[in-house]
C-alpha positions, 0 to 999 in steps of 0.5 A: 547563094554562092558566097565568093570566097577570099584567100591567099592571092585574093585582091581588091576592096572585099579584102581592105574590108577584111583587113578593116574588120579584123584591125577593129578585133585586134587580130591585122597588125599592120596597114591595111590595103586590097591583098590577102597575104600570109599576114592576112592569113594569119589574123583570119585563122586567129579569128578562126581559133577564136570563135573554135572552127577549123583554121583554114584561114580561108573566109567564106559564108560563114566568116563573111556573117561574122564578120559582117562583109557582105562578099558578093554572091550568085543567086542558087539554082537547080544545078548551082554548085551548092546546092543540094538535097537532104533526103529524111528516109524511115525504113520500116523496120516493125514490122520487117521487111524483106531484103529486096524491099529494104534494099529498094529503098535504100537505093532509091532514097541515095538516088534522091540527095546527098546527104540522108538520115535514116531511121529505124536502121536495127537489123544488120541486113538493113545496115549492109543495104547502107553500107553497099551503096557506092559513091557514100560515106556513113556515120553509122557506129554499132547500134545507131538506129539513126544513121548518116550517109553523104556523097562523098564527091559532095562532103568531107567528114570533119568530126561526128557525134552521138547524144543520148536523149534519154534511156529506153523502157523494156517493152515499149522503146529503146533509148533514143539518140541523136547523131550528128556529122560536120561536113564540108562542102568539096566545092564551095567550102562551107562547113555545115552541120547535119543532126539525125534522130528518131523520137518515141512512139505512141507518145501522141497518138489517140490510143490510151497505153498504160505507158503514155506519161512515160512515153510523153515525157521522154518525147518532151525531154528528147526534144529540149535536148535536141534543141540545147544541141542545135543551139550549141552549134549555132553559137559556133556559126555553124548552119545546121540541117535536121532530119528525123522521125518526131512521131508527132503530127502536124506540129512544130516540133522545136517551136521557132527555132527552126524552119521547116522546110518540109513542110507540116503537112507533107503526109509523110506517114499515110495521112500524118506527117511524123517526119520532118527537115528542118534547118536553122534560121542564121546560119544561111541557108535557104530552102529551093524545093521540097519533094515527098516521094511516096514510091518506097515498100517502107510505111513512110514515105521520104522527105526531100528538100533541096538547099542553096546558101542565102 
């Protein structure tokens, strides 16, 4: 749902409710009464900078939970103005594609949402076909494999990341990453977190490799540092979306820490289901639609899921 948000000028009892629970922490000095002024302001961005978020000194979704004011809301739909469509997208990359079918998909994939998570994003030539999309922003520093790319008429980058899960194997893997962008909504305001990553192959499959213990324990270390990063930006009241390519099948990859939204059997990968989007279960998001769009040159096909605020 679209959280009504309070600010300067803003008037009436959600703002004495603010003004009440920011008294209760310490942080309203004064009496308390239905207008959000420069000294409202100012215990709001003290809030902000103690729980370590940007200080706008503006309070929507997120502040609201925290703050426990239940601010009125409107039911999300299709074209309500928070919602939107995160798109998981594999670009075959072993073996190579041409450049015409990369670039097919790559344009096809930015058609269906406005934020993406690539995978398997090596070649220059595949990052150029990223790079000449019009109207998106990318996260997508030298050797990332796994890069992001938003709307830039939907987000505002905030900050951004890169976590090493673990070192590669000559031969058999590189290493493995996650990256990550904070953005925040143009419209509504709301900050979000969107993690991207791609996990070892091989590590599950029925073909025996001399490899395996090495691949399935670096799959098993991928996924608990994924989850201690998750929970990270969960603590700072952040929602957090996730998209990626697990290479593993049917399966409940991070447990119960998240909800997959995608579905676990959404064949994303010929009959399997490798590639996921997930999201947290606090942080306010909620799921309005999944597609799978099976039309691209790539062996997988793209994950789309399409989200309002709860």
């Amino acid at each position: 749902m679209t959280i009504r948000r309070l600010s300067v000028g803003s008037v009436g009892a959600p703002v004495r409710r603010l003004e009440q629970e920011l008294k209760k922490r310490g942080l309203f000095k004064g009496p308390v009464d239905n207008a959000f002024d420069a000294k409202t302001k100012r215990a709001v961005q003290a809030f902000e900078k103690r729980r370590g978020f940007e200080q706008d000194g503006v309070v929507g979704a997120r502040l609201s939970r925290l703050l426990g004011l239940g601010l009125p809301a409107s039911k999300p739909g299709a074209g309500s103005e928070d919602a939107f469509d995160v798109v998981s997208m594999n670009v075959k990359a072993n073996p190579l594609m041409s450049q015409d079918k990369v670039r097919h998909d790559v344009r096809r994939a930015a058609k269906s949402g406005e934020l993406i998570g690539w995978q398997e994003i090596g070649p220059e030539r595949y990052r150029d076909a990223i790079r000449d999309l019009k109207g998106f922003s990318h996260f997508m520093p030298k050797g990332l494999e796994t890069p992001i790319s938003w709307k830039t008429s939907e987000f505002k980058l905030l900050d951004s990341g890169v976590e090493r899960m673990h070192g590669g194997l000559a031969g058999v893997s590189p290493h493995r990453q996650v990256a990550w962008v904070k953005l925040q909504n143009k419209q509504t305001g709301e900050v979000m977190i969107h993690m991207n990553t791609h996990l070892v192959s091989g590590a599950w499959n029925s073909k025996t490799q001399p490899s395996d213990p090495w691949r399935k324990a670096m799959w098993k270390r991928h996924i608990e540092k994924l989850g201690r990063l998750i929970e990270r930006f969960e603590k700072q009241g952040y929602p957090v979306t996730i998209s990626g390519d697990f290479n593993r099948n049917h399966f409940k990859v991070l447990g119960d820490k998240v909800v997959y939204a995608s579905g676990l059997r959404g064949g994303t990968h010929g009959r399997s289901t490798l590639d996921y989007v997930m999201h947290t279960r606090n942080g306010g998001l909620k799921k309005l639609s999944t597609h799978i769009d099976r039309r691209y040159a790539s062996d997988h096909n793209a994950v789309i899921v399409r989200y309002g605020y709860d």
